[in-house]
N, C-alpha and C positions, 0 to 999 in steps of 0.2 A: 499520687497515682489514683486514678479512677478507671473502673471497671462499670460499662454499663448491661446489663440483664433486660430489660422491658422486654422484649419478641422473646427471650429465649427458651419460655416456658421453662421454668425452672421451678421447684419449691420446694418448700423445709413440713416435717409433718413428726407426729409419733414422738414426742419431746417425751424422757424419760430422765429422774434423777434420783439420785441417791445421796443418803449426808451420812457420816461418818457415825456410830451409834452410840457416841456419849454428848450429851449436852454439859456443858461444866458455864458455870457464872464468871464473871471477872475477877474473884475474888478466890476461887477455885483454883482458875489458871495461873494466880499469884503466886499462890499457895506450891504448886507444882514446879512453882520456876519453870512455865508455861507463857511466860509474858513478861516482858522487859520494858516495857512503861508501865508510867507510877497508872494505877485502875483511875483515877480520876481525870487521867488526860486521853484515856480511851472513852471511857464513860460521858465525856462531853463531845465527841463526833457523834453520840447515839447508842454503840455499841454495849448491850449488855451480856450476848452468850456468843458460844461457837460451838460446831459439833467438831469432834475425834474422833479419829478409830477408835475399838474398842478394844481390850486384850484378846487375842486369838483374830483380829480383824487383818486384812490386809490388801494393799493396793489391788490386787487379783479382785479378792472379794467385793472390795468397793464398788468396784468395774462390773462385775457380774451380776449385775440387779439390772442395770439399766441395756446393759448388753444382752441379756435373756429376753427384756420386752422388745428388742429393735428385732431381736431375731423370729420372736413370734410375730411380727409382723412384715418382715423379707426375709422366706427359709434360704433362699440362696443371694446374697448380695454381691452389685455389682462389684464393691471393691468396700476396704474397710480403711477411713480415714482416721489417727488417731491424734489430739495434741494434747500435751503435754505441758502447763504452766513454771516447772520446775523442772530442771533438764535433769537431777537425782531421777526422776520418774520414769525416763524413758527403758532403763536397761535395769534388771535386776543384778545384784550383787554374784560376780561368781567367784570361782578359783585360781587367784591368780597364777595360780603355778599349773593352771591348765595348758598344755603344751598346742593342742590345735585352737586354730583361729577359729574355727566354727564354730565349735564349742563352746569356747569362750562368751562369742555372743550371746545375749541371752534378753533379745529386744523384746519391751512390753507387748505390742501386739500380736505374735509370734505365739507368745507362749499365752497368752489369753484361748487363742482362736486354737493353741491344742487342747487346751483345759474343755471346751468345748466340742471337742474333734474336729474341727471344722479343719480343712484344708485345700488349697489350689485358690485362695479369694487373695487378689493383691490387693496389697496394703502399703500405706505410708506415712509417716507420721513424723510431729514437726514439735520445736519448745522454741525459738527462737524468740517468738512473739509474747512469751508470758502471757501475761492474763487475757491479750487479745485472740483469743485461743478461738474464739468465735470464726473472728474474721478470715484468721488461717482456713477453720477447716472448711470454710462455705468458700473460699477463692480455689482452693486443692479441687474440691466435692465436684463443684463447678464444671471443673476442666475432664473430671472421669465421668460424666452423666451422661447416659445413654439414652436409647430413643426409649419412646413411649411403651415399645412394646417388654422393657428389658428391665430386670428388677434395678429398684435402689442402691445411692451408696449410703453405708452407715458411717455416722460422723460419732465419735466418741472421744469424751475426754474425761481425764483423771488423774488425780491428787490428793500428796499426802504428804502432809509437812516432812519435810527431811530432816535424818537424825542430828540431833544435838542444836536442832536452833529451835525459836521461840513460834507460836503461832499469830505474832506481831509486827510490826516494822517500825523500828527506832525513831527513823526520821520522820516517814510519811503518815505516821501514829494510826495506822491497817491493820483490822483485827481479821483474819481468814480463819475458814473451815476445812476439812477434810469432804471431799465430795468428786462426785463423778455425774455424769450426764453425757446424753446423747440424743441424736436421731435422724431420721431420713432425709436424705436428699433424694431427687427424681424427677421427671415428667407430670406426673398426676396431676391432676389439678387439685389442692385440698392443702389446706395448711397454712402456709403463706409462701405471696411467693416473689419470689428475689429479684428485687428491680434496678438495686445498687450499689455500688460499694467505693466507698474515698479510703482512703490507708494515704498515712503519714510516718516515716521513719525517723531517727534522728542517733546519730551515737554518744550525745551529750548524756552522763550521767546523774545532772540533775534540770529541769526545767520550772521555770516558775510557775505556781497556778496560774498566775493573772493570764500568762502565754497558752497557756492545756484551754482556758477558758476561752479567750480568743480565738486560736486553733480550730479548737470544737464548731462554733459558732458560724466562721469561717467555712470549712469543711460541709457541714450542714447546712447553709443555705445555697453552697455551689452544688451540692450533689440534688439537694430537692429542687433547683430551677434547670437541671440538665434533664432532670427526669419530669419535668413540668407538676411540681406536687406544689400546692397550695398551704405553705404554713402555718395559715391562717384561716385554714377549712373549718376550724373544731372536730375533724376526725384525722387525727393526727395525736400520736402517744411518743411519751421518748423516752426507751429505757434506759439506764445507766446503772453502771458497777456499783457495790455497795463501798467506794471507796469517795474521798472527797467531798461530803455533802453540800459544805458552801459552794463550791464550785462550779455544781451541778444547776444550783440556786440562781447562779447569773447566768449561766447558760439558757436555762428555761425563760429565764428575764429580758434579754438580750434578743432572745426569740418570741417571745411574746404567748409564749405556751401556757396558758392556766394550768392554776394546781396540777388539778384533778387529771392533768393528761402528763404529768412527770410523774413517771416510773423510778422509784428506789424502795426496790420488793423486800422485805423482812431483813432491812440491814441491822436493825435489834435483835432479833431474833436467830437469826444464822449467817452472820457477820459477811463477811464478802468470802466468797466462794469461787474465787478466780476467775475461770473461763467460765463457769457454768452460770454467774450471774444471772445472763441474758437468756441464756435457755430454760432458768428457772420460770423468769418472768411472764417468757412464750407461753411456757407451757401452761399459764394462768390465764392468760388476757385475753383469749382468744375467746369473741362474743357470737360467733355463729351468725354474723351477721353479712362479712362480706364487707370490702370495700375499702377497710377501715386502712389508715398507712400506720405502719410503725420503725422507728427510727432507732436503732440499735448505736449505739455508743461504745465502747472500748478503747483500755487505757493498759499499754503492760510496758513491764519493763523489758529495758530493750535500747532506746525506750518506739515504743508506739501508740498511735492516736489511730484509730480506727470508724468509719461509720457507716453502716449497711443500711437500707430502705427496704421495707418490707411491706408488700400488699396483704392483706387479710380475705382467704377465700371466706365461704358459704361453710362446707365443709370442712371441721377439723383436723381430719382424718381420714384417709381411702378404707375400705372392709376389707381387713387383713383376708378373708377369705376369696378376696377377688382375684 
């Protein structure tokens, strides 16, 4: 499926994120029976920390950093987009012997936005897509964007390992973080802005690299010749999840992308961070220069292959006070 953007003035702004407030070592996480691979077969994709919540920390909390900066910068938002990498995250634990249905409910964006007091802002929110959480919430954001003269949607995502498993993956040898992030969508011109989007599904629950690698490659040069982008401009970047390194490796090869413009942001340092990857990344690379294309990448379980095109304004950011 592809979705094309060019005329629709559309764009992403105000990247904001949060990591969970323990860093622990490989070795830590061992220790914890935090980690189900032997540390040397994680420790050779790269990976040496990740962050956790902290005791007293919680899904709420984690969300509340990055959701205070989106609101100081749109006091009244269009609508509030939320997704979710782990579908544990969407609803908090209630009582099951609660007799009303209403009650019962107790959906994360709900109860964020009364923590907040916020109320009357619709909201929607999606996990289907795991870590391609990206691409959900700019396809959703998309479709509720108003005109120019009408505030933003806020896109917000957040995670936290779920009780009683590890913060690794057996097969896929995936070391994740606890973390949340977010941020605007809108009119504005400022930020970057969204020129396209390829999404691939599949219900098969394993896929080979060599095919994710293909796939990608694939996807990426149909969606940059529909949108007439130059791959071989030298201003052209491509982010990608901190999962897969080799993968990524022929991908960039394959494309013909020197080093220096493949993006795998702090995958030593704060391991893959699900949906919030790419918004970490944004929220770095933006040179204030204008112009520049950036190529958004996403891989979730599901499974899904994802890839978004993004122009690079002038401006980072509109003056919240505008």
């Amino acid at each position: 499926m592809m979705l094309l953007y060019p005329d629709a003035d559309i764009f992403l702004w105000g990247f904001s994120y949060q990591l969970g407030k323990t860093c622990r070592d490989l070795s830590e996480l061992k220790q914890l029976g935090l980690l189900c691979n032997d540390i040397e077969a994680i420790a050779k994709l790269g990976y040496r920390n990740n962050f956790g919540i902290a005791a007293g920390e919680t899904l709420l909390s984690l969300a509340a950093g990055p959701f205070t900066t989106l609101l100081a910068r749109c006091r009244n938002p269009r609508a509030l987009v939320v997704h979710h990498s782990y579908a544990e995250n969407t609803s908090l634990v209630t009582d099951a012997s609660e007799a009303g249905f209403m009650s019962r409910v107790q959906y994360f964006p709900a109860i964020l936005m009364r923590e907040f007091g916020l109320d009357n802002i619709p909201y929607v929110g999606s996990f289907a897509s795991g870590c391609a959480g990206l691409l959900s919430l700019l396809m959703t954001a998309a479709t509720l964007c108003g005109s120019t003269r009408e505030e933003p949607v806020i896109c917000l995502t957040a995670d936290i390992k779920p009780p009683g498993t590890t913060y690794d993956a057996l097969r896929e040898k995936i070391l994740t973080s606890d973390c949340s992030s977010g941020f605007l969508l809108g009119r504005e011109s400022c930020g970057y802005q969204l020129l396209g989007i390829s999404y691939y599904s599949t219900t098969r629950m394993i896929v080979p690299l060599v095919e994710i690698v293909k796939k990608s490659v694939q996807m990426i040069r149909a969606l940059a010749k529909e949108l007439e982008i130059d791959l071989g401009s030298g201003r052209v970047v491509l982010h990608y999840p901190n999962i897969f390194p080799a993968a990524w490796d022929m991908v960039s090869q394959y494309l013909q992308i020197p080093r220096q413009q493949h993006i795998l942001d702090g995958l030593p340092e704060r391991a893959h961070c699900l949906s919030s990857d790419a918004v970490i990344s944004l929220s770095k690379l933006h040179d204030g220069r204008g112009g520049r294309v950036h190529i958004v990448l996403n891989f979730g379980s599901g499974l899904h292959l994802g890839v978004c095109i993004l122009r690079e304004e002038e401006n980072e950011s509109r003056d919240p006070s505008a």
